[in-house]
One Martini backbone bead per residue (centre of mass of N, CA, C, O) as a GRO file, in nm:
protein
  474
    1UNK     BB    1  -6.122  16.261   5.091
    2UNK     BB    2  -6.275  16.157   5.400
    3UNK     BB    3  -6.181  15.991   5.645
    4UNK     BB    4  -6.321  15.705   5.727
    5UNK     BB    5  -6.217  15.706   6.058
    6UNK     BB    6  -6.325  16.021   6.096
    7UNK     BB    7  -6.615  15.958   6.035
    8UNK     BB    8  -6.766  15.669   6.108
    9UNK     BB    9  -6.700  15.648   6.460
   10UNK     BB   10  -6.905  15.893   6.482
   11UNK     BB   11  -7.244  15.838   6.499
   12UNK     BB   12  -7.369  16.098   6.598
   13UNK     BB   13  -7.245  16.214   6.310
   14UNK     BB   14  -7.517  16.079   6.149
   15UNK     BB   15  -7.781  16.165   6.302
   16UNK     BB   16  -7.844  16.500   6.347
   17UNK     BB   17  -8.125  16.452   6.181
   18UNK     BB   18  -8.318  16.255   6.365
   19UNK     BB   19  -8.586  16.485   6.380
   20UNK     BB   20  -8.564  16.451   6.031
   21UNK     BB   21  -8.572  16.462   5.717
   22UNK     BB   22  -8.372  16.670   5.728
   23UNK     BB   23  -8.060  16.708   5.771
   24UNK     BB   24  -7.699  16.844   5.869
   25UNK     BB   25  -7.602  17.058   5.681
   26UNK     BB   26  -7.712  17.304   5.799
   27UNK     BB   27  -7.520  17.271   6.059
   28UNK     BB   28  -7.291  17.296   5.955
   29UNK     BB   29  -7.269  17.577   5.807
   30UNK     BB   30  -7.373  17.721   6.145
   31UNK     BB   31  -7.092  17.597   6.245
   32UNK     BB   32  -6.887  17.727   6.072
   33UNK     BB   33  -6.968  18.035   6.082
   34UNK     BB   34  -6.911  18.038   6.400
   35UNK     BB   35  -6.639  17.910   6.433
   36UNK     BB   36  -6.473  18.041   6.217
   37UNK     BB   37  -6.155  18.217   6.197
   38UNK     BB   38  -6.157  18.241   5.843
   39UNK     BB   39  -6.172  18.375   5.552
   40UNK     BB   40  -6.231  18.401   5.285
   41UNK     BB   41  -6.122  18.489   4.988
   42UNK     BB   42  -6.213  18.688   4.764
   43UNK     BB   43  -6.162  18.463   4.526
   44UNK     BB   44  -6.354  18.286   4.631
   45UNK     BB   45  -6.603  18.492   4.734
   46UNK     BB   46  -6.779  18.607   4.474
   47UNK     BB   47  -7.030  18.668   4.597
   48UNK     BB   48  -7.206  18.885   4.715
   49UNK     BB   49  -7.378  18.927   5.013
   50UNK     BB   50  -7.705  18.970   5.125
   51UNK     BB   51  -7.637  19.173   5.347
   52UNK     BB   52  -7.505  19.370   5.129
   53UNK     BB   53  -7.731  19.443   4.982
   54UNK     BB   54  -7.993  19.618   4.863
   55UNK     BB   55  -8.223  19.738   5.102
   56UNK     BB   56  -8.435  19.763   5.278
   57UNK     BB   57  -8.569  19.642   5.609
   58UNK     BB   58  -8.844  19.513   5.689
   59UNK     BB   59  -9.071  19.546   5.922
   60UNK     BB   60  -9.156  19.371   6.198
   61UNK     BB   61  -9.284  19.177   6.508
   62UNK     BB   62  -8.984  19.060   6.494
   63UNK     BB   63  -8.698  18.927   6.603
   64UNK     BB   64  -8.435  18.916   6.346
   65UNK     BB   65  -8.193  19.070   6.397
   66UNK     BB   66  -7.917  19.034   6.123
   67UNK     BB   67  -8.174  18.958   5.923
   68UNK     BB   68  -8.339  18.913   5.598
   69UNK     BB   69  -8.663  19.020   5.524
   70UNK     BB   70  -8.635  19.104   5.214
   71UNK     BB   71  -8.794  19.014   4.894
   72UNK     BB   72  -8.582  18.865   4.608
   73UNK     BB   73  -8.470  18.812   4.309
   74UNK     BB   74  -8.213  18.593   4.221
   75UNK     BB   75  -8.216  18.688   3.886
   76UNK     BB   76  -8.116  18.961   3.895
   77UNK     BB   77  -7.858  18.867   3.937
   78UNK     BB   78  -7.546  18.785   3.843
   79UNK     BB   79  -7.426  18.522   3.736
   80UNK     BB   80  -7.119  18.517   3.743
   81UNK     BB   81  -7.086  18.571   4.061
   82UNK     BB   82  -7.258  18.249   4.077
   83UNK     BB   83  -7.112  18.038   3.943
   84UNK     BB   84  -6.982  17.802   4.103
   85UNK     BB   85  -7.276  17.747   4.250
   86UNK     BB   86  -7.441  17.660   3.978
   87UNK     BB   87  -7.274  17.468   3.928
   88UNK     BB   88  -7.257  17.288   4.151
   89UNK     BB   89  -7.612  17.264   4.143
   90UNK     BB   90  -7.566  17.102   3.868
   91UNK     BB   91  -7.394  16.861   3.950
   92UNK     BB   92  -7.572  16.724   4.195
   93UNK     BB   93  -7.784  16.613   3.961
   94UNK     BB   94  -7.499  16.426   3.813
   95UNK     BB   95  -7.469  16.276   4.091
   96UNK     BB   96  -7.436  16.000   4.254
   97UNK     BB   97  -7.543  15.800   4.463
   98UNK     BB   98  -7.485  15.582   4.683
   99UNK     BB   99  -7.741  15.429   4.692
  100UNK     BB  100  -7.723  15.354   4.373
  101UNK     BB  101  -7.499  15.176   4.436
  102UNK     BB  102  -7.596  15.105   4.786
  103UNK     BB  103  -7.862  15.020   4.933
  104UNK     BB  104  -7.757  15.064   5.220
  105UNK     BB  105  -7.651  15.363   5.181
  106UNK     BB  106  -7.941  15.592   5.299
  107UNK     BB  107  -7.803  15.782   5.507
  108UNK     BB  108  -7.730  16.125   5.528
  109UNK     BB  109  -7.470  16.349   5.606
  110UNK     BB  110  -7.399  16.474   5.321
  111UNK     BB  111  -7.464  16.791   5.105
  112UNK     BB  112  -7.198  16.942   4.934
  113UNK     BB  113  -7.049  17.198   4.806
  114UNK     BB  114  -6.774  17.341   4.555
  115UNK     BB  115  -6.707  17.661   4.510
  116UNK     BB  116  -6.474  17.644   4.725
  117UNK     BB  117  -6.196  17.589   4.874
  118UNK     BB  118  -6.312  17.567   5.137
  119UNK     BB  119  -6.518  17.324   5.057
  120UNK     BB  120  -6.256  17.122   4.905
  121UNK     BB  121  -6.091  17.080   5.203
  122UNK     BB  122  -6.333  16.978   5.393
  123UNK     BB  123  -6.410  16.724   5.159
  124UNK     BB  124  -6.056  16.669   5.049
  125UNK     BB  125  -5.858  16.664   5.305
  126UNK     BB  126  -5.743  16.321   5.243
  127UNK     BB  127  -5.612  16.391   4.940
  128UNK     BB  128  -5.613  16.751   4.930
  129UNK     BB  129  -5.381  17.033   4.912
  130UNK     BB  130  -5.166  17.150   4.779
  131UNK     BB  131  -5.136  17.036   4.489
  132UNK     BB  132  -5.363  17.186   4.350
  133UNK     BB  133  -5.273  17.487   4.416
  134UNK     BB  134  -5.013  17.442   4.209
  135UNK     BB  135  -5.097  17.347   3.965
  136UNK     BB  136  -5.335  17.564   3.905
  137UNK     BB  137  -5.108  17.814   3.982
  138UNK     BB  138  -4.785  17.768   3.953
  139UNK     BB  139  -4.725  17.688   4.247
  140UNK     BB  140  -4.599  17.613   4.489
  141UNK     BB  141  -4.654  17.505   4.821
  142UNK     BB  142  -4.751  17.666   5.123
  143UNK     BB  143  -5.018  17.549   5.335
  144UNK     BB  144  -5.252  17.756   5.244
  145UNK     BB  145  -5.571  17.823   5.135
  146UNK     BB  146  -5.553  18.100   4.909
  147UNK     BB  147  -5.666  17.982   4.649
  148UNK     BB  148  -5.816  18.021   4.304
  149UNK     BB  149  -5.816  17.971   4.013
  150UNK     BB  150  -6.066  17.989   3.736
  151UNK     BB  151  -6.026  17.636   3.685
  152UNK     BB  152  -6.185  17.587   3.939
  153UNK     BB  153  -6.527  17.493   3.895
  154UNK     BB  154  -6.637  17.299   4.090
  155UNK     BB  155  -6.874  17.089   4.295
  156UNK     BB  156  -6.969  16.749   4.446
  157UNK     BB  157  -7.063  16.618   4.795
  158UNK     BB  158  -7.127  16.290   4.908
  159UNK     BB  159  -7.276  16.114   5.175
  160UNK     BB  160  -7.345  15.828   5.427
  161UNK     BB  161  -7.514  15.510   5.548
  162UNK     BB  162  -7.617  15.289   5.754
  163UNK     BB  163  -7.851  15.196   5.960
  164UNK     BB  164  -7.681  14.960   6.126
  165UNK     BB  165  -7.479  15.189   6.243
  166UNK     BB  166  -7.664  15.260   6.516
  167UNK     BB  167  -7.609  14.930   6.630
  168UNK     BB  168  -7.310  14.994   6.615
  169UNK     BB  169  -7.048  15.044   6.920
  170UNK     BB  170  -6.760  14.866   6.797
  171UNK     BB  171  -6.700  14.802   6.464
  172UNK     BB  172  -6.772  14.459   6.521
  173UNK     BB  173  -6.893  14.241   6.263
  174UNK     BB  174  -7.030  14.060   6.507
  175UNK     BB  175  -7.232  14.346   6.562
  176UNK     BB  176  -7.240  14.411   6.260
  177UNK     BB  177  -7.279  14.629   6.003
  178UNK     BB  178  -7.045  14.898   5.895
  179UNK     BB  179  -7.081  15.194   5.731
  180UNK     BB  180  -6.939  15.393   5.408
  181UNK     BB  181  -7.016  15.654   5.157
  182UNK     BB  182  -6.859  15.820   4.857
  183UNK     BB  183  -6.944  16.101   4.644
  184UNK     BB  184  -6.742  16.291   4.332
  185UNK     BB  185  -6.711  16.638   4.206
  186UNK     BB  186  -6.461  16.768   3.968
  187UNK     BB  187  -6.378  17.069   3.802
  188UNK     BB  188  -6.219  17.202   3.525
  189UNK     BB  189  -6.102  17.318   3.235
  190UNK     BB  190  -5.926  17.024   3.138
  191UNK     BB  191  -5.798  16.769   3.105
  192UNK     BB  192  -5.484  16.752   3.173
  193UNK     BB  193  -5.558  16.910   3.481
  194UNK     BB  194  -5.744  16.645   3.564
  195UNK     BB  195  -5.445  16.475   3.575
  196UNK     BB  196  -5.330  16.660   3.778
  197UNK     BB  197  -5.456  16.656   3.996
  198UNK     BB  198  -5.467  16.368   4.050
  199UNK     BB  199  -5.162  16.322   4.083
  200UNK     BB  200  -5.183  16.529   4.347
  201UNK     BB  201  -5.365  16.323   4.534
  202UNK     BB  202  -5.167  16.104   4.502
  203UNK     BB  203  -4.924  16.209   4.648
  204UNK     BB  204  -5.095  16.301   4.910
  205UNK     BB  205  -5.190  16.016   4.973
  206UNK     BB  206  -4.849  15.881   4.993
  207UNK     BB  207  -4.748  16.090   5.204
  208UNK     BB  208  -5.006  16.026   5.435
  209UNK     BB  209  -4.926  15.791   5.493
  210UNK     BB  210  -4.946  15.512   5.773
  211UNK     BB  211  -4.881  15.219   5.938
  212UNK     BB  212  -5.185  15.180   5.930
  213UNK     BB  213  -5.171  15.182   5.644
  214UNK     BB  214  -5.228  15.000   5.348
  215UNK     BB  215  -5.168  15.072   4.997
  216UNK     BB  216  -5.339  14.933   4.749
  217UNK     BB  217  -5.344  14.841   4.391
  218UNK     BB  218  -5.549  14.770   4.117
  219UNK     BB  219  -5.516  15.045   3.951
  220UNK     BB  220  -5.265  15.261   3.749
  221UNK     BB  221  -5.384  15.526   3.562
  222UNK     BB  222  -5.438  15.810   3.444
  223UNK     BB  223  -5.740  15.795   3.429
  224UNK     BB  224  -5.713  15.568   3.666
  225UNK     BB  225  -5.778  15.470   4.024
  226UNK     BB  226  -5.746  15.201   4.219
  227UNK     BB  227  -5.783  15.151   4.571
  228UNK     BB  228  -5.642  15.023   4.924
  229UNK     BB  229  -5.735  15.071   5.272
  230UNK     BB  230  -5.565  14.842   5.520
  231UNK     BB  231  -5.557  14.754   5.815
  232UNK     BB  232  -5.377  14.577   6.059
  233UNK     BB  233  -5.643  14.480   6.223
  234UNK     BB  234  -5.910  14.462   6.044
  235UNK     BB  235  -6.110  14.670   6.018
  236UNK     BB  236  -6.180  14.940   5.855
  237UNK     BB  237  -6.223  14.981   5.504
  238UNK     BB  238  -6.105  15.117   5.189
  239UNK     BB  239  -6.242  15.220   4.899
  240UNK     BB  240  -6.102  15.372   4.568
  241UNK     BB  241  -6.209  15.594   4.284
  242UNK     BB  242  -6.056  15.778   4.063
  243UNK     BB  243  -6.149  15.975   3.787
  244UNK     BB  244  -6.119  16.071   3.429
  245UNK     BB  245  -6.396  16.315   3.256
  246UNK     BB  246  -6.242  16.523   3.119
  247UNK     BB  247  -6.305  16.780   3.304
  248UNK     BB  248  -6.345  16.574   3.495
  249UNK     BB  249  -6.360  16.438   3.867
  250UNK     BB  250  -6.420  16.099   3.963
  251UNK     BB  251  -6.563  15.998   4.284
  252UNK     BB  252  -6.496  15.736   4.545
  253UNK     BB  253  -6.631  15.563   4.814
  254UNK     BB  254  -6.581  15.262   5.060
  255UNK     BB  255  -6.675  15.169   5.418
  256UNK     BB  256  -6.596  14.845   5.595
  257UNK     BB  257  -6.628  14.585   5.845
  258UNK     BB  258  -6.576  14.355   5.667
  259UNK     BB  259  -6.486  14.114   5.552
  260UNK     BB  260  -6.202  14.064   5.288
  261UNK     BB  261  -6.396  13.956   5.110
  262UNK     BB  262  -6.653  14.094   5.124
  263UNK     BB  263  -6.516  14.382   5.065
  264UNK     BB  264  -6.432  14.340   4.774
  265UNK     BB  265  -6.729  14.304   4.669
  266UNK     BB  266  -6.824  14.588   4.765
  267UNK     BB  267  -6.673  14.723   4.610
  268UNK     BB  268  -6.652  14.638   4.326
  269UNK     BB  269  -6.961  14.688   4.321
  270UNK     BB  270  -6.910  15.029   4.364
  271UNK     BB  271  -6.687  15.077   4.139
  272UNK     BB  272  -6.816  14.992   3.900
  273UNK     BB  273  -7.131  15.133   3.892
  274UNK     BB  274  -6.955  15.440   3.941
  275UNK     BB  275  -6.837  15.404   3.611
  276UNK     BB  276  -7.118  15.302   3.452
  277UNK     BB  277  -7.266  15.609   3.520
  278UNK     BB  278  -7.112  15.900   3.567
  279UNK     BB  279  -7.013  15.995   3.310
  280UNK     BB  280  -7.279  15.981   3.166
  281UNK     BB  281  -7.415  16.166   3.356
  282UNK     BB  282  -7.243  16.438   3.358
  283UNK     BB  283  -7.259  16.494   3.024
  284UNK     BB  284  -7.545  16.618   3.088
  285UNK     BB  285  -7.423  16.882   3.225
  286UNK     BB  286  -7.549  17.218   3.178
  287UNK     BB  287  -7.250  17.347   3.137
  288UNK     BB  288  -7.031  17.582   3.079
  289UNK     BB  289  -6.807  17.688   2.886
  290UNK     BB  290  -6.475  17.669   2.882
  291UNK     BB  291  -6.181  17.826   2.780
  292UNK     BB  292  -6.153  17.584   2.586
  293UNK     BB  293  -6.416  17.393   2.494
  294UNK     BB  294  -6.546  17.253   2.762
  295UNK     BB  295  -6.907  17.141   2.722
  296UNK     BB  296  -7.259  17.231   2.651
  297UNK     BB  297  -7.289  17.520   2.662
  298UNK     BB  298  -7.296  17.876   2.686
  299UNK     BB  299  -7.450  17.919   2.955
  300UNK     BB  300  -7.607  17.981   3.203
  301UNK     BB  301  -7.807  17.918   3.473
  302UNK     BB  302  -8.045  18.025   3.649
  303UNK     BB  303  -8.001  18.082   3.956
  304UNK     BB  304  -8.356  18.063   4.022
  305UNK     BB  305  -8.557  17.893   3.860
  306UNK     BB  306  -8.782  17.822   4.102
  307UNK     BB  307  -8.729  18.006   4.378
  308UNK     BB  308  -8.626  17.910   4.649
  309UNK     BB  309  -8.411  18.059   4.707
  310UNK     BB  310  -8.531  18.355   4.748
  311UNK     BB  311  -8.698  18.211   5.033
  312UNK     BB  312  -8.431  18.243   5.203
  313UNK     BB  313  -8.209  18.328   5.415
  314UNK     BB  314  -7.995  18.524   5.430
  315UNK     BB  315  -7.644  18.539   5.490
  316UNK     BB  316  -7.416  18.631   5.658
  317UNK     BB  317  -7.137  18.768   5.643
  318UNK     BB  318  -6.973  18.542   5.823
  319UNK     BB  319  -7.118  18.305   5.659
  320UNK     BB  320  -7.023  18.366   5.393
  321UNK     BB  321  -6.725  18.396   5.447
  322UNK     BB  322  -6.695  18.086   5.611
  323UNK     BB  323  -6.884  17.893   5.368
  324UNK     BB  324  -7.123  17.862   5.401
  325UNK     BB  325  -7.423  17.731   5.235
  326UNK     BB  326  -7.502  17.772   4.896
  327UNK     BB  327  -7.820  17.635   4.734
  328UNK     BB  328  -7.945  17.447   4.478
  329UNK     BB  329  -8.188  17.183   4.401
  330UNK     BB  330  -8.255  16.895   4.277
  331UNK     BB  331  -8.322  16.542   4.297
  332UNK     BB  332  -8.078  16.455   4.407
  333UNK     BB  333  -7.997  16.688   4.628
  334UNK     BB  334  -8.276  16.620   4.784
  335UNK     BB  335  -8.228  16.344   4.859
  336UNK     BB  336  -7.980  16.370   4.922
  337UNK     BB  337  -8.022  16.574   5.230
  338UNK     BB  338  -8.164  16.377   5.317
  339UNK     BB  339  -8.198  16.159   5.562
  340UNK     BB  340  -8.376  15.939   5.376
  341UNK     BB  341  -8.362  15.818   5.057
  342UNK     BB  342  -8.622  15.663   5.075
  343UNK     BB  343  -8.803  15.876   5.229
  344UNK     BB  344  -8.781  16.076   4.993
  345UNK     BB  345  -8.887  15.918   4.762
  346UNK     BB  346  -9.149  15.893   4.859
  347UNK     BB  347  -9.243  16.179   4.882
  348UNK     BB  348  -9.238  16.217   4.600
  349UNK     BB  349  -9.426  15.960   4.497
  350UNK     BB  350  -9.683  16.037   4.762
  351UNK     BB  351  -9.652  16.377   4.909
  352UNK     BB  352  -9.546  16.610   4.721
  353UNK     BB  353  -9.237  16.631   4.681
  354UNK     BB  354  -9.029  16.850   4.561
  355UNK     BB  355  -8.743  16.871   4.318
  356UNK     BB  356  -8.714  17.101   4.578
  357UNK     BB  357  -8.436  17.336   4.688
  358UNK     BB  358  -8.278  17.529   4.928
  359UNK     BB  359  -7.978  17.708   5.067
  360UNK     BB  360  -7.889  17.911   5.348
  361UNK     BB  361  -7.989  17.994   5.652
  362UNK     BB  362  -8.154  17.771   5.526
  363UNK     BB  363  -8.422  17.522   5.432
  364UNK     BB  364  -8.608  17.477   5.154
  365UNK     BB  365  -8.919  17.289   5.076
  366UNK     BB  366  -9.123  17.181   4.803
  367UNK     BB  367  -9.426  17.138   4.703
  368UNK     BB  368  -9.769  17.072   4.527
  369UNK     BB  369  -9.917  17.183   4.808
  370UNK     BB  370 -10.026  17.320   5.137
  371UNK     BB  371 -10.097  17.018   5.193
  372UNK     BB  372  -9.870  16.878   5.187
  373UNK     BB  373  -9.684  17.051   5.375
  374UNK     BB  374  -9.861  16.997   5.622
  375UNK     BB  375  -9.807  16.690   5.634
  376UNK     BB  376  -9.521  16.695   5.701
  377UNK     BB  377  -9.517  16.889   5.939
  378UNK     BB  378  -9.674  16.694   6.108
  379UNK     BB  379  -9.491  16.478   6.144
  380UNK     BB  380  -9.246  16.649   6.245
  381UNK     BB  381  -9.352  16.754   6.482
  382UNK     BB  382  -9.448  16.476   6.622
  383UNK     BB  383  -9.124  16.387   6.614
  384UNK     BB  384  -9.022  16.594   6.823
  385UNK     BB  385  -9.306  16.553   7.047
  386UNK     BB  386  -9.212  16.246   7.007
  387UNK     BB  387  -8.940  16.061   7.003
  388UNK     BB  388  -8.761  15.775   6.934
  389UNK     BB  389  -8.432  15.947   7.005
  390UNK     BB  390  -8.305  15.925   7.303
  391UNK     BB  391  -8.146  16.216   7.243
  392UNK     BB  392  -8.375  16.360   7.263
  393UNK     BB  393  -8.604  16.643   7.389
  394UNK     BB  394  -8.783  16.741   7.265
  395UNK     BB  395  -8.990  17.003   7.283
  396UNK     BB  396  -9.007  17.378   7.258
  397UNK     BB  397  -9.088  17.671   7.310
  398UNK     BB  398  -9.131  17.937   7.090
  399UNK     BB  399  -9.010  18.249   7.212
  400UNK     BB  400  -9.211  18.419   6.999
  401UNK     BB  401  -9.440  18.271   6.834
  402UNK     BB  402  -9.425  18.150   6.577
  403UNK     BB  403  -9.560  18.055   6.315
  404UNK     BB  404  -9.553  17.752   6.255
  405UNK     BB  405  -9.367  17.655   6.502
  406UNK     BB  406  -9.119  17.341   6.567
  407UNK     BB  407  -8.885  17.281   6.817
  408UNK     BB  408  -8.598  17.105   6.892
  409UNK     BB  409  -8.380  16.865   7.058
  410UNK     BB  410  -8.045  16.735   7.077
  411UNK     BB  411  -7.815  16.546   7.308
  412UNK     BB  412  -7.480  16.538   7.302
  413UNK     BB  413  -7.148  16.487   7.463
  414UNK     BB  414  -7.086  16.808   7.297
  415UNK     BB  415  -7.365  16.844   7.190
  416UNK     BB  416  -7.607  17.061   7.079
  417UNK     BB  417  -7.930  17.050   6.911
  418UNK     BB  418  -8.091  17.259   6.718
  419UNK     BB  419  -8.459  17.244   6.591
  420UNK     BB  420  -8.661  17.387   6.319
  421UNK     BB  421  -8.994  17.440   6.177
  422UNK     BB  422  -9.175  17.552   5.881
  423UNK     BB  423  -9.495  17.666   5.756
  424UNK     BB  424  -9.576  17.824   5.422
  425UNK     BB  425  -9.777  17.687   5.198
  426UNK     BB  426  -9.542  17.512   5.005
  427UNK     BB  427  -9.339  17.557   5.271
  428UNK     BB  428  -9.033  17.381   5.457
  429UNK     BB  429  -8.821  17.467   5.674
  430UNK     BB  430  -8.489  17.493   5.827
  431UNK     BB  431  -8.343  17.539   6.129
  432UNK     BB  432  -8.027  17.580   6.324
  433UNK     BB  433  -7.819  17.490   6.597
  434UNK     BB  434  -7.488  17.457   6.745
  435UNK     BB  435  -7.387  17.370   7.072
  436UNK     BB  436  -7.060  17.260   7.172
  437UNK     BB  437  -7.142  17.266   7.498
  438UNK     BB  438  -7.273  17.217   7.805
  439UNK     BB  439  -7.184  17.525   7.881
  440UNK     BB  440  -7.325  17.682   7.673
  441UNK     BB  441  -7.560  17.882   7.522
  442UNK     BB  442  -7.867  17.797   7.483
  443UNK     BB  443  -8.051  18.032   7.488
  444UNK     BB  444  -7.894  18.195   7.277
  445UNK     BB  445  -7.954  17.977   7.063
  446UNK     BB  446  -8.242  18.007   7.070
  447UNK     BB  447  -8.280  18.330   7.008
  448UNK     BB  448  -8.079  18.285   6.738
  449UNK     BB  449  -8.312  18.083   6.595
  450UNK     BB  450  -8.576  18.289   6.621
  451UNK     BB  451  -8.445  18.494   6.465
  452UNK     BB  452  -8.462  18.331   6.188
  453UNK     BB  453  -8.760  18.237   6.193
  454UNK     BB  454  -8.863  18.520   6.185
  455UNK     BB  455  -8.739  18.600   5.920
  456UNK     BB  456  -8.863  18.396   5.743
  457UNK     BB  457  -9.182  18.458   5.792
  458UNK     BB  458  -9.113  18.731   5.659
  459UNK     BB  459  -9.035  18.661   5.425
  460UNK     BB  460  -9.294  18.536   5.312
  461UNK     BB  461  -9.466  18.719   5.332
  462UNK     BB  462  -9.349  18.933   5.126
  463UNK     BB  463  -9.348  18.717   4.888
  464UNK     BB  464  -9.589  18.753   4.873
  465UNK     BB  465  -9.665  19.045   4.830
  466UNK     BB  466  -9.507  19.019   4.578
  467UNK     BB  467  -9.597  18.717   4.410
  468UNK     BB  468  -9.412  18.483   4.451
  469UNK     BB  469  -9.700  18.270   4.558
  470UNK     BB  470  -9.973  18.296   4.517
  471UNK     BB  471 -10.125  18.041   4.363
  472UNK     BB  472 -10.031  17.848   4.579
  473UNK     BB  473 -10.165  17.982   4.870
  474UNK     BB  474 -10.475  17.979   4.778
   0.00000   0.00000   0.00000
């Protein structure tokens, strides 16, 4: 899982979504798409890409550069291509979240799929990297993700943060409490396996120890592990626990600035909880039965049961080569998902925000109906609007003038963070860009957001002419 020192530090990367209810997901995404300078292996990147799919793009009054604004119906498509995200979607849906272990970590920084290497790599590369390549492929460790086979079968990984971590810039606990936990499920063909791969977790966790961290074991059995990274400074506290269940690898991780007596018990009562309930949870998760005969399943589930995925916009060639985000949530994915775990929750049982969401080059979150996703696109566009975030900068004129379209921006130390949301019948979108520093281009960075907005408005267009939510947006 991810260095808790590297992730937890940086405070403004855990707030990039805070002019949205919707987190910053997007951004890595659209960010990793755009940065990524090796792509995907054929091996990892199963599905053709959207913008290699067939038929003519539509034309409309906007300009959407190189995204396709037809809408398809991704139910028509073979399963079998889109096998790894399906699994890995369905699996988002019975991976607890960290907030349900303590309530504390409501903040959302990452909720992203597994479904290749490279995403496995982005999101698992402090506890491993080349042994679990040896396991599964039965070869030496090259230094290189250059691919697994087909027994690796997907996963999900949530991350989160306390919101008084926002107001602690010393991380030091006379300053205030600051945290974050992470929970994670990695599937494989059968238990066996899922003992090595774990093995080689630890192999590799314990050969990249260094003086600064002490590893000291609470239990060490072949299908359990619970370790505790202690800083030599007695700073930020790591506690992880790893299990085997079935064919499925079990992660969690919890790290906080408290005293060490204190930390113990946030530990110990945060990994109690994940092993109290995960188990139980994902042996429910209609997963296609392994070529071994571990699932529950016999068929895959349907590409886009509610149909959300196929009115985002389709990923560009460069970004789904370089493994953005493609998924659809179902209520646990989309308040994972979400900035706020409490305030998604509260939207689902009082403002019609339906547990139905799904991310391409977009993010569409849907409703009960078109007043309700009005009145949330109205909230968030009043906090573009006038930010209560003192790093945001305000909306911004959207360049093409989509319709119900509004913009803001938001200026870190390294990086300016642009975000759209885009409001059309019971569905509102979210796209983002990110300028990785102040001398970027904003203007180019703008442009191509608005070609973004302008293609998903075009696309749901199309897709209402086509029937495919008539009956909503009446």
């Amino acid at each position: 899982m991810r260095s808790a020192r590297a992730k937890l530090i940086p405070v403004a990367a855990l707030f990039t979504g805070a002019m949205l209810t919707l987190n910053a997901c997007g951004v890595d995404a659209h960010d990793e798409a755009e940065q990524a300078k090796t792509a995907a292996s054929p091996a990892e990147a199963a599905p053709v890409s959207d913008s290699q799919a067939d038929g003519a793009k539509k034309k409309g009054k906007f300009d959407t550069g190189e995204y396709k604004t037809d809408y398809k119906d991704l139910n028509a498509r073979s399963g079998n291509s889109f096998k790894r995200i399906i699994e890995s979607s369905v699996m988002s849906n019975y991976l607890v979240l960290p907030s349900e272990l303590d309530p504390r970590f409501t903040i959302s920084s990452v909720a992203a799929p597994m479904a290749n290497v490279k995403q496995f790599d982005e999101n698992m590369h402090n506890l491993a990297q080349d042994p679990v390549e040896w396991v599964l492929k039965g070869t030496q460790p090259t230094g290189i993700f250059d691919g697994m086979e087909t027994d690796f079968l997907g996963g999900y990984f949530y991350e989160a943060a306390s919101p008084e971590n926002a107001k602690n810039s010393t991380f030091e606990y006379e300053d205030g409490f600051y945290g974050g936990a992470e929970t994670a499920v990695i599937r494989v063909g059968k238990p066996e396996q899922a003992r090595q791969v774990v093995n080689a977790l630890m192999e590799r966790n314990n050969s990249k120890a260094t003086g600064e961290l002490e590893t000291s074991y609470l239990q060490n059995t072949p299908d359990l592990k619970k370790f505790l990274r202690i800083p030599s400074d007695d700073g930020l506290k790591d506690g992880y626990v790893i299990a085997v269940h079935g064919e499925y690898i079990l992660m969690a991780m919890v790290s906080t600035n408290e005293p060490m007596d204190q930390f113990l018990k946030t530990y110990n009562n945060y990994a109690d909880a994940f092993l109290a309930k995960e188990p139980a949870l994902i042996s429910e998760a209609p997963v296609e039965r392994t070529v071994y005969g571990y699932g529950t399943s016999h068929k895959l589930e349907p590409v886009d049961p509610d149909g959300v995925l196929s009115l985002t916009v389709p990923l560009l060639d460069e970004q789904f080569q370089a493994g953005a985000s493609l998924q659809r949530l179902g209520e646990r994915g989309t308040i994972g998902y979400a900035k706020n775990a409490d305030e998604a929750r509260q939207l689902m049982e009082n403002e019609g925000m339906l547990p139905s969401s799904a991310e391409r080059a977009t993010f569409v979150q849907r409703y009960e109906s078109e007043n309700f996703a009005a009145r949330d696109f109205k909230r968030n566009s009043l906090e573009i609007e006038n930010p209560a975030d003192p790093l945001a900068s305000g909306s911004y004129e959207e360049p093409q003038g989509v319709p119900n379209t509004v913009c803001g921006e938001k200026n870190l130390t390294t990086m300016s963070i642009l975000t759209c949301i885009q409001q059309y019948g019971p569905y509102v979108a979210t796209g983002k860009r990110v300028v990785k520093d102040k001398d970027g281009n904003l203007e180019g960075a703008r442009k191509e957001l608005s070609q973004l907005m302008a293609a998903q408005y075009e696309l749901f267009e199309n897709a209402k002419e086509a029937g495919a939510f008539e009956e909503e947006t009446n």
